[in-house]
Residue, then its C-alpha position, 0 to 999 in steps of 0.5 A: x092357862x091350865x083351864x084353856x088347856x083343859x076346855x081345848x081338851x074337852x072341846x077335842x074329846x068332845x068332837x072325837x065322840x062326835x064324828x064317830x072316829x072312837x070307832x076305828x079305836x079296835x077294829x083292825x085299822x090300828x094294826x092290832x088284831x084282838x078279835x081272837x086273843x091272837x089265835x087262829x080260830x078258823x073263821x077269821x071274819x073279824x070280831x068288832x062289835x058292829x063297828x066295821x061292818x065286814x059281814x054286810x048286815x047294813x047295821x054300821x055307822x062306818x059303812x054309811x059314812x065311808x062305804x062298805x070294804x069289798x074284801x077278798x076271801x081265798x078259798x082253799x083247796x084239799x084233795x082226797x082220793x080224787x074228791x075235793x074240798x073247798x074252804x075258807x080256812x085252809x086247815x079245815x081240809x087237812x082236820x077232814x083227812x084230806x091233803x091241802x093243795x092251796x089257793x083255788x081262787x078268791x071270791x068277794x065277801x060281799x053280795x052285790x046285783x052282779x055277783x052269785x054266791x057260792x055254796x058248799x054242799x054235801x051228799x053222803x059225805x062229798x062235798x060239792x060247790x053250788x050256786x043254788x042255795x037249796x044245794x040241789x036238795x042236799x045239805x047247805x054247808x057254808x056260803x064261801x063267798x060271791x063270785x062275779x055273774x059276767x067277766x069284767x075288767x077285774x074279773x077275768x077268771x072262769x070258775x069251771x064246776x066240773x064232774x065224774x061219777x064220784x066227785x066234783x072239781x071246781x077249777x080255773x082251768x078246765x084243760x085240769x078237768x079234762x086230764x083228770x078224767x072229769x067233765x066241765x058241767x058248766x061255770x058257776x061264775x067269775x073271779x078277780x085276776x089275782 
């Protein structure tokens, strides 16, 4: 009887390596979140070894299998004296000295055909939000994330790129630019109604 137990256990472990489940073990599916030790590290984007395949790379048995998660980021808003930052890490602006205002939208992690990403960029110290990945030949900061090229049924916000001759507002309302004695530049994409 044991040897029938100990062949079924076997023959399960065995199929468990096989379908590739011993990977879903750590990557956060499990409710825990060991990626960090528990801490907030500002840049919370998953550390698992290639398991779960969250940054896009393409190198990920997971995502072959079961497809790639389209994960939400928000991006955080902060204001100093009327210039603004954006981040991904809503401490990040408060370390800068600037005063956190909250959510200012969200944006997809991933890109796709449909999608433009959104960069943050520097000039002489100000930050500014661009979709062009050269910055307008200033400084690359970070990639916050992709927003949507086209309203969609899900994507019904305009993200206003907005400007004065001190600092650039990026807003879902551009009544918001207008009051502040801003002028709505155009709009840099598309976000989810959330």
């Amino acid at each position: 009887m044991k040897s029938i137990i100990g062949l079924l256990c076997l023959v399960a472990s065995l199929l468990f390596a096989q379908t590739g489940f011993a990977q879903w073990e750590d990557d956060g599916r499990n409710g825990r979140d060991d990626s960090h030790g528990g801490q907030d590290n500002g840049n919370d984007r998953g550390d698992d070894h290639g398991r779960n395949d969250r940054r896009g790379d393409g190198n990920n048995d997971l995502d072959e299998k079961f497809g790639s998660p389209d994960v939400l980021v928000p991006v955080y808003r902060s204001a100093n004296s009327g210039s603004y930052i954006f981040t991904l890490n809503p401490r990040e602006g408060v370390r800068k000295g600037y005063s956190y205002e909250g959510v200012a939208f969200y944006l997809h992690q991933q890109s796709a055909a449909n999608r433009v990403a959104l960069y943050r960029c520097i000039e002489k110290k100000t930050y500014f939000v661009s979709t062009d990945q050269n910055c307008k030949g200033q400084t690359r900061d970070v990639v916050l994330g992709h927003a949507e090229v086209s309203m969609s049924q899900n994507a019904q916000k305009t993200i206003y790129s907005c400007s004065n001759d001190k600092a650039q507002l990026v807003t879902l309302n551009n009544q918001e630019c207008l009051n502040n004695g801003f002028k709505v530049d155009g709009i840099l994409g598309y976000t989810i109604n959330k």
